[in-house]
Backbone as CSV, one residue per row, in Angstrom:
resi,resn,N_x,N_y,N_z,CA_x,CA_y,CA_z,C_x,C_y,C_z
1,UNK,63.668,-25.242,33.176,62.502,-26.030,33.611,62.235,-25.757,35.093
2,UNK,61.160,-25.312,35.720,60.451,-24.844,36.947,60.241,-26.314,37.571
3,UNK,60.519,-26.303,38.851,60.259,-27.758,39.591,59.452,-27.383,40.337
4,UNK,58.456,-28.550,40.899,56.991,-28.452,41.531,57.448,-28.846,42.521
5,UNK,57.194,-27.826,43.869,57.500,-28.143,45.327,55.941,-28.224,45.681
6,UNK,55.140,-28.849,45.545,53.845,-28.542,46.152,53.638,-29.888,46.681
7,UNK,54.309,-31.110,45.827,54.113,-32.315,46.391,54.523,-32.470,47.999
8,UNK,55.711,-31.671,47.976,56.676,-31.637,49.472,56.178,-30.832,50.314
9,UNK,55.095,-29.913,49.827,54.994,-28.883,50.853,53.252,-29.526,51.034
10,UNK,52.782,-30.209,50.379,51.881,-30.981,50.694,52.262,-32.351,52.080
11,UNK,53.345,-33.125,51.691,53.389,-33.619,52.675,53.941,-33.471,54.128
12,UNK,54.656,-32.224,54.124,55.044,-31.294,55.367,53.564,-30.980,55.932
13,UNK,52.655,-30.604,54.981,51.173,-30.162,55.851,50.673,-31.389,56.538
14,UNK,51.061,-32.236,55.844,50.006,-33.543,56.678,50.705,-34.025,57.829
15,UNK,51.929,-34.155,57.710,53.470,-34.326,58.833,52.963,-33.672,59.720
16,UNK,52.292,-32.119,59.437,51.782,-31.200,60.749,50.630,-31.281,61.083
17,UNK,49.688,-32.117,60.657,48.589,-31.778,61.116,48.107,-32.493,62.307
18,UNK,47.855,-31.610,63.017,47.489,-31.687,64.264,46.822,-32.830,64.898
19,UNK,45.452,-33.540,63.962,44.658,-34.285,64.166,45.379,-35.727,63.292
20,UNK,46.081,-35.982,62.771,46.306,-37.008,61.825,47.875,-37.182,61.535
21,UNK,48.402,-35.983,61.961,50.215,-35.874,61.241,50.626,-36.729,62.383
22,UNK,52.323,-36.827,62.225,53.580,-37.454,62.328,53.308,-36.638,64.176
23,UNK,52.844,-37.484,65.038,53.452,-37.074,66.288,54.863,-36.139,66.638
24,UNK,55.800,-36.937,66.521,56.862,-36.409,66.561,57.375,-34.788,65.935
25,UNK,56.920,-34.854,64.405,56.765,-33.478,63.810,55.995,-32.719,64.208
26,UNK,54.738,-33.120,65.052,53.980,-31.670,65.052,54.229,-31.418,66.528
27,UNK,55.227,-32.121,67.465,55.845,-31.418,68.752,56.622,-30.718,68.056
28,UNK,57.302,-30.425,67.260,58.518,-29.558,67.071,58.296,-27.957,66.531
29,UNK,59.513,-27.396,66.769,59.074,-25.693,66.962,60.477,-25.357,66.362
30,UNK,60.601,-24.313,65.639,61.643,-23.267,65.502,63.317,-23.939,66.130
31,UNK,63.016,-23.891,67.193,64.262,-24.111,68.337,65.034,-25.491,67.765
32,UNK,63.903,-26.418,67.505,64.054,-27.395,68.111,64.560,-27.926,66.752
33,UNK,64.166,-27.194,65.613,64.317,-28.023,63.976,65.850,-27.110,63.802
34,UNK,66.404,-26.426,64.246,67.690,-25.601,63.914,68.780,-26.322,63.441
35,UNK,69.260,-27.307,64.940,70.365,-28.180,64.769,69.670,-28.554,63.472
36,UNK,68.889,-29.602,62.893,68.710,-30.338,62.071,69.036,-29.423,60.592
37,UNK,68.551,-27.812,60.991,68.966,-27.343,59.376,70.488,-26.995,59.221
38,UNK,70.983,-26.987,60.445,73.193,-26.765,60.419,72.875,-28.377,60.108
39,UNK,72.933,-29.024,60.619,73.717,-30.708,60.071,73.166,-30.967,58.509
40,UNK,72.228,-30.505,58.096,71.860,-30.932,56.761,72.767,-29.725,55.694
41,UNK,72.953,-28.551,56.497,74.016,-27.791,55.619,75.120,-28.121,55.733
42,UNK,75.554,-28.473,56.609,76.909,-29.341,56.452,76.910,-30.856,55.704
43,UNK,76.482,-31.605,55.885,76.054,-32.465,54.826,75.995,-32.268,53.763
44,UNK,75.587,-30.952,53.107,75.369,-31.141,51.851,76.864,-30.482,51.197
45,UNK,77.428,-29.664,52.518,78.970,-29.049,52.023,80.378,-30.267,51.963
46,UNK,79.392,-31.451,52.790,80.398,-32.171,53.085,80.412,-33.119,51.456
47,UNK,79.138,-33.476,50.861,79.139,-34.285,49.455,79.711,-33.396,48.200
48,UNK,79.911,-31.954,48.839,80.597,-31.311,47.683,81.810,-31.590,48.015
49,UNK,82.581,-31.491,49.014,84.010,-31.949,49.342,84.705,-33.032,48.948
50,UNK,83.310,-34.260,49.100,83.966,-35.590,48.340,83.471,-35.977,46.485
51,UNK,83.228,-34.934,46.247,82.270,-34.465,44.701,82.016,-36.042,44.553
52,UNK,80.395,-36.057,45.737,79.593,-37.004,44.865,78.105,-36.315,44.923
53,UNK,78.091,-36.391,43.633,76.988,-35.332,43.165,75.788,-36.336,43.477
54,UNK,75.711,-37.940,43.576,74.408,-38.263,43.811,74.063,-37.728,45.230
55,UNK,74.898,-37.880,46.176,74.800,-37.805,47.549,74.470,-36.230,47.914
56,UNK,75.039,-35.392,46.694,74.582,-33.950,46.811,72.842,-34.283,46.052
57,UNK,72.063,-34.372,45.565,71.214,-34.851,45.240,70.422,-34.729,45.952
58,UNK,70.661,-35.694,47.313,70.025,-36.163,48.441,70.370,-35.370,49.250
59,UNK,71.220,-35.015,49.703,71.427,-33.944,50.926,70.732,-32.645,50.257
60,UNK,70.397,-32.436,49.382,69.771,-31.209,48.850,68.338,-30.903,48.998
61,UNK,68.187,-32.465,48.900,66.522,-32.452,49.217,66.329,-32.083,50.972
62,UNK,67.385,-32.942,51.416,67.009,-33.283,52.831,67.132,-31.259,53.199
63,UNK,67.914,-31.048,52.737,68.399,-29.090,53.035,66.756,-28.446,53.028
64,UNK,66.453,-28.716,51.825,64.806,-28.077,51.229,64.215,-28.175,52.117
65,UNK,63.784,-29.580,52.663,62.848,-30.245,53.693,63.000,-28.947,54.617
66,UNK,64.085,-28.751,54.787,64.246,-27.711,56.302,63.892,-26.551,56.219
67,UNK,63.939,-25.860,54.960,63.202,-24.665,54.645,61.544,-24.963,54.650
68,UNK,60.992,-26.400,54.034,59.966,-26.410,54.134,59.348,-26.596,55.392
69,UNK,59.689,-27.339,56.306,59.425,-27.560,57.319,59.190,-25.913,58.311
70,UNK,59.986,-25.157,58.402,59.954,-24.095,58.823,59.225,-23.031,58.500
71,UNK,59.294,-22.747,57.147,58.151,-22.322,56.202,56.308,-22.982,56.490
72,UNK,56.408,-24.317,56.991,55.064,-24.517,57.028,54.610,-24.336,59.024
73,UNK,55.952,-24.439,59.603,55.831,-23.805,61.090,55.215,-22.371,61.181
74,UNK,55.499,-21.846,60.523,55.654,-20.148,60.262,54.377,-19.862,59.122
75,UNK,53.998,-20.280,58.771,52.547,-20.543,58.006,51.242,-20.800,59.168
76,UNK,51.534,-22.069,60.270,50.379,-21.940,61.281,50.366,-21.424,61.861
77,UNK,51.325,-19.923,62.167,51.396,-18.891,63.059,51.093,-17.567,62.469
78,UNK,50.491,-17.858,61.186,50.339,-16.455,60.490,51.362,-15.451,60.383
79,UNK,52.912,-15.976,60.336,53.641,-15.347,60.180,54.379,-15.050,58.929
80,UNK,54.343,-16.032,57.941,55.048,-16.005,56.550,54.617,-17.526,56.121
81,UNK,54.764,-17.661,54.902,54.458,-18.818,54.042,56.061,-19.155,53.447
82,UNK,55.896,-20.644,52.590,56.639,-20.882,51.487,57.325,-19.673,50.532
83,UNK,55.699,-18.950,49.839,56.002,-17.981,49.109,56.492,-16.832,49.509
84,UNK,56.022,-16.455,50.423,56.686,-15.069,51.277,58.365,-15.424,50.992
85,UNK,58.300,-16.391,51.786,60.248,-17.182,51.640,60.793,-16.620,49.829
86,UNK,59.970,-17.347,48.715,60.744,-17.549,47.621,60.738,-15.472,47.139
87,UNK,59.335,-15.376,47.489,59.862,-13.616,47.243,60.451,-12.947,47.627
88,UNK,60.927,-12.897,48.954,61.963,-12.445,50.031,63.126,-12.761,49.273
89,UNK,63.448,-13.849,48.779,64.685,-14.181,48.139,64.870,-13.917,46.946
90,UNK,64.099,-13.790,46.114,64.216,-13.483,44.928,64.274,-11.879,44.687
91,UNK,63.621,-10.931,45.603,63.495,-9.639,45.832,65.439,-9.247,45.731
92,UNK,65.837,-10.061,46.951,66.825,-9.718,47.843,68.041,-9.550,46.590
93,UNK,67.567,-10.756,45.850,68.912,-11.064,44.579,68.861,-10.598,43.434
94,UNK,67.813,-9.513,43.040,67.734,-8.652,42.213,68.187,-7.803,42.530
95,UNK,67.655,-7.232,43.669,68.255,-6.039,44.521,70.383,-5.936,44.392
96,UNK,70.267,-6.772,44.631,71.830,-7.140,45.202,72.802,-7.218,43.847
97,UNK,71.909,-7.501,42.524,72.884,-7.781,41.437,71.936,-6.554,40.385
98,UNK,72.723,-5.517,40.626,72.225,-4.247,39.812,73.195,-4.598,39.009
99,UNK,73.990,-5.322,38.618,74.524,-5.461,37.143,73.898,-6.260,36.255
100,UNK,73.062,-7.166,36.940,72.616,-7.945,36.158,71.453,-7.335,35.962
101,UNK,70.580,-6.893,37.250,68.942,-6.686,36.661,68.714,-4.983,36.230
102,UNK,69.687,-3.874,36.638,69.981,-2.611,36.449,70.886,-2.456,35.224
103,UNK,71.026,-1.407,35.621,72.000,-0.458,34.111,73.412,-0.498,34.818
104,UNK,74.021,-1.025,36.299,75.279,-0.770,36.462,76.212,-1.451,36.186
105,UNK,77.510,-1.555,36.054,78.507,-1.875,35.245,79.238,-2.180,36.229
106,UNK,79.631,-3.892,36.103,80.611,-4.268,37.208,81.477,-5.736,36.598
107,UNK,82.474,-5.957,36.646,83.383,-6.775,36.441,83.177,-7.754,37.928
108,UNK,83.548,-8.819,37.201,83.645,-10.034,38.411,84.513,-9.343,39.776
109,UNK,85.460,-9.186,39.254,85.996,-8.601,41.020,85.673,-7.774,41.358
110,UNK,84.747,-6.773,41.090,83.790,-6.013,41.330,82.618,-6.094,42.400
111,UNK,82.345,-7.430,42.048,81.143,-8.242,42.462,80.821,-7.683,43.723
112,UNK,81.815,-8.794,44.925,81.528,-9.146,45.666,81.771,-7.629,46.654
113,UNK,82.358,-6.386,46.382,82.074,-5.164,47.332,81.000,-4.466,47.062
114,UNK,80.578,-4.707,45.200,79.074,-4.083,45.557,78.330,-4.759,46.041
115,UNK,78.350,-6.203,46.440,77.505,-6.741,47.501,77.643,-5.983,48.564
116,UNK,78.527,-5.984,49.016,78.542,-5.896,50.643,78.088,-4.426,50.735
117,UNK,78.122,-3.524,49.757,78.077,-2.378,49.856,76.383,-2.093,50.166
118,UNK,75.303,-3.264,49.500,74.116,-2.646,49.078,73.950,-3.442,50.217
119,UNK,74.576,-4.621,51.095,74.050,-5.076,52.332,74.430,-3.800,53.317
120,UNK,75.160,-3.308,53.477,74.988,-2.241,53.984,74.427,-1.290,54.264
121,UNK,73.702,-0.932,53.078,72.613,-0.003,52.659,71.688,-0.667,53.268
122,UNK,71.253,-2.020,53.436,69.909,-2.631,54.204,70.145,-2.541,55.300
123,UNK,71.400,-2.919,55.903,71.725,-2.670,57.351,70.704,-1.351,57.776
124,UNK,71.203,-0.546,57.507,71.522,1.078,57.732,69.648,1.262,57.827
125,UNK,68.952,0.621,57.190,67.486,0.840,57.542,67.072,-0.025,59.054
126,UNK,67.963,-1.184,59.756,67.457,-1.897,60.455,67.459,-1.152,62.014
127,UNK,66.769,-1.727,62.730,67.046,-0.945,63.905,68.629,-1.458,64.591
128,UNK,68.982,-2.620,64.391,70.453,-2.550,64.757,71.319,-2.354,63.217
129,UNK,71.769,-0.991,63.389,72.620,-0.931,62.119,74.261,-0.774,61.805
130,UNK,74.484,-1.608,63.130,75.827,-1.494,63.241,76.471,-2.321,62.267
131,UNK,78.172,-2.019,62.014,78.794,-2.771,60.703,78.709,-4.285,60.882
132,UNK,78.362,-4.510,62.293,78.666,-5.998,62.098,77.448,-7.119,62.232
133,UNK,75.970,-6.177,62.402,74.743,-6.910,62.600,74.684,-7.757,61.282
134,UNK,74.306,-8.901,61.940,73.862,-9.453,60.744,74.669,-11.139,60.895
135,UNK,75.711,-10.941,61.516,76.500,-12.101,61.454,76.463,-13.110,62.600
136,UNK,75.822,-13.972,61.645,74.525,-15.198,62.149,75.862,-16.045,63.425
137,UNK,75.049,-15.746,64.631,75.993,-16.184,65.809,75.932,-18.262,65.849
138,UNK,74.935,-18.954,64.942,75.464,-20.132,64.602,76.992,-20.730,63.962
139,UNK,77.241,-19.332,63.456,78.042,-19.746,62.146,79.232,-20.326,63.212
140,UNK,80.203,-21.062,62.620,81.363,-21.897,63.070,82.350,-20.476,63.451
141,UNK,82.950,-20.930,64.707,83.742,-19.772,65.062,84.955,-18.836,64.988
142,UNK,85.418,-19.476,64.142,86.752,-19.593,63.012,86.060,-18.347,62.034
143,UNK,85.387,-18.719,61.243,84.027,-18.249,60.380,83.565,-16.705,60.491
144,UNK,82.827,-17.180,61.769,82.540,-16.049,62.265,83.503,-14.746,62.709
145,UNK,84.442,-15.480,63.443,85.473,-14.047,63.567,85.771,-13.602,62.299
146,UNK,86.204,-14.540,61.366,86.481,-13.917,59.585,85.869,-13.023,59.368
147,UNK,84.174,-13.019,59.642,83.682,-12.469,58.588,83.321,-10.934,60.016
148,UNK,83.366,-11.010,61.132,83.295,-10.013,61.913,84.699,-8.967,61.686
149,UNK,85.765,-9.503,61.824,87.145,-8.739,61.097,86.812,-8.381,60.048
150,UNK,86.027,-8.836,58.894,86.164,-7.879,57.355,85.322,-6.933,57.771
151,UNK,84.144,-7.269,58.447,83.301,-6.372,58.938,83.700,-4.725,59.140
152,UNK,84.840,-5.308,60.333,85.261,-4.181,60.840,86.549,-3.882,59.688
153,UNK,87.110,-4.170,59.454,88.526,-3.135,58.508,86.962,-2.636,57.162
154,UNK,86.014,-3.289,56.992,85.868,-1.903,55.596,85.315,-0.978,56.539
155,UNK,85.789,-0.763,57.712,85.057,0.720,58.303,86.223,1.218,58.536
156,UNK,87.559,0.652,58.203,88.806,1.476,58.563,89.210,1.178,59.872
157,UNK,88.627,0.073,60.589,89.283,-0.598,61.642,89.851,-1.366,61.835
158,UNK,91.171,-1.279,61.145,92.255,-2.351,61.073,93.562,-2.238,60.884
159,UNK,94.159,-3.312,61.081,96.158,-2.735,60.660,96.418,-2.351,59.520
160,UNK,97.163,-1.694,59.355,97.892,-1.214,58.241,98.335,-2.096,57.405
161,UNK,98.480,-2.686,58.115,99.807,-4.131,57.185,99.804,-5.272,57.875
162,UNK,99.750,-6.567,57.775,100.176,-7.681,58.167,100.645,-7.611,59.534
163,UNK,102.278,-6.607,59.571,103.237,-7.081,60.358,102.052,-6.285,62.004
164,UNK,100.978,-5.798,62.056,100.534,-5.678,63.180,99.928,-6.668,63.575
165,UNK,99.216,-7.284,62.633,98.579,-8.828,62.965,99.557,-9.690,63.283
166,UNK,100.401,-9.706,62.894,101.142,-10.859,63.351,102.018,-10.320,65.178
167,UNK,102.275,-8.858,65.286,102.608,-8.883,66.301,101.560,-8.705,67.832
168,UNK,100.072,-8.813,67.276,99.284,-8.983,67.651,98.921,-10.436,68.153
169,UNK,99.863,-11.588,67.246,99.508,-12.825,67.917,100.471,-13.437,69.199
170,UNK,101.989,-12.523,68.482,102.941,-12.338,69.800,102.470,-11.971,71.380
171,UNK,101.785,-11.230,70.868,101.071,-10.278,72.286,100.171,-10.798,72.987
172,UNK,99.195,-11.705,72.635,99.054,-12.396,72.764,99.155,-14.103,73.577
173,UNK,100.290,-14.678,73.075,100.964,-15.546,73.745,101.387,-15.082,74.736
174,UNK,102.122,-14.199,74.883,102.500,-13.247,76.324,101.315,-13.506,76.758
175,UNK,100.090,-13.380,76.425,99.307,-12.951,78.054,98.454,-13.878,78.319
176,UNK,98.650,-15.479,77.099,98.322,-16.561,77.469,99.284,-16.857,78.514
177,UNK,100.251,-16.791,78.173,101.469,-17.393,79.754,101.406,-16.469,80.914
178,UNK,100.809,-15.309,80.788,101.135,-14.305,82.148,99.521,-14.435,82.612
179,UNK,98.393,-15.074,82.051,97.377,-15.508,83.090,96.957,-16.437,84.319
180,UNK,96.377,-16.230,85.428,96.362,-16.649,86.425,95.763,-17.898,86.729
181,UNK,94.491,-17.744,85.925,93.061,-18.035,86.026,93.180,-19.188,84.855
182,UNK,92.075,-20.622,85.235,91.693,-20.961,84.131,90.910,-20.210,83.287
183,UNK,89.791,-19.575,84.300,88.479,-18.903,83.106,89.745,-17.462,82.724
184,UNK,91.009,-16.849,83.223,91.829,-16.189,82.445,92.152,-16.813,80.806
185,UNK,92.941,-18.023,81.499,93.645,-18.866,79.910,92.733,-19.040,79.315
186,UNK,91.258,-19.032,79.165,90.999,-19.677,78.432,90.292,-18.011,77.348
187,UNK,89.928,-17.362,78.261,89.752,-15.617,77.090,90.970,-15.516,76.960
188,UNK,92.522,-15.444,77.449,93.436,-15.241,76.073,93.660,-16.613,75.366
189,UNK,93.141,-17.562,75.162,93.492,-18.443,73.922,92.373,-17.830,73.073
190,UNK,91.172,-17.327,73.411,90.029,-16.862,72.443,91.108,-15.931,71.914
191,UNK,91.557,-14.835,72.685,92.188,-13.799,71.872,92.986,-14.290,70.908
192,UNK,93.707,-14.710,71.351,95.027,-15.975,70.927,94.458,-16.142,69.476
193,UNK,93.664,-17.277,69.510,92.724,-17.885,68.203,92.005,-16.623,67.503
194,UNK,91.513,-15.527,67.822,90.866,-14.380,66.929,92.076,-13.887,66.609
195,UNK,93.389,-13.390,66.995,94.501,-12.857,66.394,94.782,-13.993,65.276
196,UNK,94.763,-14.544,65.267,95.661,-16.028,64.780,94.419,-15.865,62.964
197,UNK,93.320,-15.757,63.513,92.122,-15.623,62.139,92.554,-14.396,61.364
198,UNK,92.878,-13.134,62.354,93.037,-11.863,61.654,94.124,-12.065,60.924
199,UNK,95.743,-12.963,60.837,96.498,-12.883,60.512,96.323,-13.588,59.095
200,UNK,95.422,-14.468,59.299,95.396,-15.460,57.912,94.243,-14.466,56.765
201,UNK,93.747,-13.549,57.423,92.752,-12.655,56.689,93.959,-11.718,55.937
202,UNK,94.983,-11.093,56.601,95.666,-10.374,55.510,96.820,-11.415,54.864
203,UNK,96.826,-12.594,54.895,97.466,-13.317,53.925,96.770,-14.100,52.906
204,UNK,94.782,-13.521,53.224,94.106,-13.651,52.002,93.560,-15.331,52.065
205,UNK,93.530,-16.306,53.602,93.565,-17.595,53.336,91.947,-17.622,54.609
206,UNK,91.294,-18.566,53.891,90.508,-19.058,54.606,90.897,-19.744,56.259
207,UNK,90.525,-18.968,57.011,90.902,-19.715,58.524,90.118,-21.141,58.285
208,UNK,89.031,-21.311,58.483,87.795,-21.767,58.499,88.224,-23.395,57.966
209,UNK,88.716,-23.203,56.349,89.013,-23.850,55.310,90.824,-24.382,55.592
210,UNK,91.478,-23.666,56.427,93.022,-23.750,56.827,93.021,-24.393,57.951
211,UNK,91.744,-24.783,58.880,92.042,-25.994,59.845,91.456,-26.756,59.523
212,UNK,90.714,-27.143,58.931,89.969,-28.205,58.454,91.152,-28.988,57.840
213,UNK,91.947,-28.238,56.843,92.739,-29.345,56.058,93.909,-29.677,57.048
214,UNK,94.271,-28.731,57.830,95.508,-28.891,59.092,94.713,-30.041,59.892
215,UNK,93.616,-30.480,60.010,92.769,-31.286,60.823,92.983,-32.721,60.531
216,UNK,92.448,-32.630,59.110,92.511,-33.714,57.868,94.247,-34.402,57.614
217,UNK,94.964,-33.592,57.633,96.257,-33.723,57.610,96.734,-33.902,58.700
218,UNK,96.461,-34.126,60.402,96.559,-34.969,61.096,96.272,-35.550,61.189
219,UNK,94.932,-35.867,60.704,94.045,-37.241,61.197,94.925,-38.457,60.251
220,UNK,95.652,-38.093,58.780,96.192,-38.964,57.804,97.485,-39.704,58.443
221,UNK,97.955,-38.753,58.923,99.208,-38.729,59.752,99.502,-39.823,60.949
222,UNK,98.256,-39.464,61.910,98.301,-40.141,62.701,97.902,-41.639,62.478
223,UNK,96.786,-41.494,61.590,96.336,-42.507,60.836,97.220,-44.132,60.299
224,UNK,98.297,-43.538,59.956,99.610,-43.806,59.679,100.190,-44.706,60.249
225,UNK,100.556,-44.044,61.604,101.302,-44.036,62.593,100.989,-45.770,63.346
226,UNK,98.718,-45.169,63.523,98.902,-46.345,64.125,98.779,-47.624,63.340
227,UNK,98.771,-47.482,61.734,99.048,-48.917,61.230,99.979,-49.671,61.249
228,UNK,101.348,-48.352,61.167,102.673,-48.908,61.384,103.335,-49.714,62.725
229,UNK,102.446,-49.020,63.327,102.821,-49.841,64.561,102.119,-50.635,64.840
230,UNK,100.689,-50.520,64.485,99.685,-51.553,65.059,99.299,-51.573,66.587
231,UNK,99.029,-52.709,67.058,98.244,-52.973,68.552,99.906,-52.200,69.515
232,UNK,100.570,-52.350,68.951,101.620,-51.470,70.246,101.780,-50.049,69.976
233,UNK,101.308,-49.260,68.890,101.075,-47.724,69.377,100.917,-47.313,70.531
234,UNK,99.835,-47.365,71.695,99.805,-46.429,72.524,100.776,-47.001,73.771
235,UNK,101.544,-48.062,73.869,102.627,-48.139,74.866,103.760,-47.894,74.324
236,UNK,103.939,-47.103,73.261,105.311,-46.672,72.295,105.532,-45.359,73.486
237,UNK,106.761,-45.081,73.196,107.204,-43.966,74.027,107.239,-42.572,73.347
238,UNK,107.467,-41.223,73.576,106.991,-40.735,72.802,107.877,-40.515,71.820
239,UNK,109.095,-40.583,71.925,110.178,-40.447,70.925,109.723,-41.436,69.793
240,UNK,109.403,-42.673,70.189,109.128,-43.537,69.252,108.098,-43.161,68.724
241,UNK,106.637,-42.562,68.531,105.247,-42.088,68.369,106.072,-40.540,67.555
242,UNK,107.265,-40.075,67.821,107.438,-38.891,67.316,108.371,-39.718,65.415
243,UNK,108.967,-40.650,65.824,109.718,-40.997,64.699,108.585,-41.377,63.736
244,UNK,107.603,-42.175,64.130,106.486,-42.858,63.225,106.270,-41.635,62.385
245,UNK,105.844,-40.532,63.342,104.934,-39.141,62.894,105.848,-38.750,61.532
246,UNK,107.307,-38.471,61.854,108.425,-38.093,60.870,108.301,-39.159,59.755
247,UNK,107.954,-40.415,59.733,107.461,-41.531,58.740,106.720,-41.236,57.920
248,UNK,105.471,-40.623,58.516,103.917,-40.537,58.231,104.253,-39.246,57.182
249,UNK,105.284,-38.503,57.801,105.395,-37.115,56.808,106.311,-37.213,55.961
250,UNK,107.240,-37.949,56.051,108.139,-38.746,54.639,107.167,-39.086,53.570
251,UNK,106.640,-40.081,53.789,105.735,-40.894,53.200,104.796,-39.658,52.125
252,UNK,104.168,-38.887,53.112,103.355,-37.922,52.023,104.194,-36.693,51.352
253,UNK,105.426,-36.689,51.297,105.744,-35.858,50.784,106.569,-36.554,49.290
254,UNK,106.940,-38.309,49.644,107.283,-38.900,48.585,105.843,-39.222,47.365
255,UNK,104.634,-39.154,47.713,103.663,-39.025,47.200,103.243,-37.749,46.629
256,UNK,103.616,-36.373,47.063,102.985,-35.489,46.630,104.449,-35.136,45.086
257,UNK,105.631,-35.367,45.266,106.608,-36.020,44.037,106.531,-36.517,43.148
258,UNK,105.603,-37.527,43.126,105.378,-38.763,42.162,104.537,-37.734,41.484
């Protein structure tokens, strides 16, 4: 069943119109609607995390809005429409799945290198066609180094094995402690933290997805800590704030047992 966006892209036109729309909406530009389309994509990644599908529902719409909204920015500039958008995309994903819409023959783990392979092939027409154009400098920075490292090893720029990544994060720490400078320490902790991504890439684990739950799993922790103690947590000493912590991790490991 085909769903009718015309109602929404009807009231995005009136939101903009110049003589009669939403003040507020018709100051806004490109720049200015961005943040709003990262927080509504995170939002909508965040109702898949707690799988509530009504709330995905709604954050889905609110996601759309942002394509529409932009789509009808880019419409009073004679630059692209709605539709331009849905053909651009629909072009892109035919293109991209020659197993499905072609004669070629590919197994699921297959998939995802003849993707990257035929994004490549588009690269290679752009005027920047280097291996790593393309990788949207919003993206979260964890993220981003991920996907700039795969970038570079399918061109054959990378370790052999693990054990260089990992002595790459050694090397590292060395030259976090042998810097002078704050603005020093703080490019080798970048290095620091991009070694630290490359290492979890050849053990096959989401960086991105591996602090978030290391995040989550302090926040529980600490969480813990200060119920157990209550209003005298932060004049606890730290030995005492360290025993709670050893509590907090008893506790979830007699739970993950049960």
């Amino acid at each position: 069943m085909s769903a009718d966006i015309t109602p929404l892209t009807n009231i995005m036109a009136r939101l903009r119109d110049p003589d009669t729309g939403c003040p507020w909406d018709i100051e806004q530009n490109f720049a200015t609607i961005a943040p709003y389309t990262i927080e509504e994509a995170y939002e909508v990644a965040d109702a898949i995390e707690r799988n509530d599908l009504d709330a995905l529902k709604d954050e889905l719409g609110d996601l759309l809005l942002q394509v529409v909204f932009h789509s009808q920015m880019a419409s009073e500039q004679s630059a692209f429409n709605l539709q331009d958008v849905v053909n651009s995309i629909c072009d892109k994903m035919v293109r991209r799945h020659p197993h499905v819409f072609g004669d070629v023959k590919a197994a699921s783990h297959e998939v995802p290198d003849n993707w990257e392979t035929i994004k490549a092939a588009e690269r290679s027409s752009h005027e920047d066609n280097s291996a790593l154009a393309g990788v949207a400098l919003a993206l979260p920075a964890l993220l981003r180094a991920q996907k700039i490292q795969k970038r570079a090893a399918r061109t054959g720029f990378d370790w052999p094995d693990q054990s260089g990544a990992r002595d790459k994060i050694i090397e590292e720490l060395e030259e976090v402690k042998e810097a002078t400078s704050a603005e020093n320490v703080e490019e080798e902790i970048g290095d620091l933290l991009f070694a630290v991504v490359n290492f979890a890439r050849f053990h096959k684990v989401d960086a991105e997805r591996a602090l978030k739950q290391a995040s989550a799993k302090f926040e529980r922790r600490f969480r813990d800590m200060e119920m157990s103690a209550g209003a005298t947590f932060v004049g606890l000493s730290l030995d005492a704030k360290e025993e709670l912590w050893q509590q907090a991790k008893a506790k979830e490991k007699i739970k993950t047992q049960v």
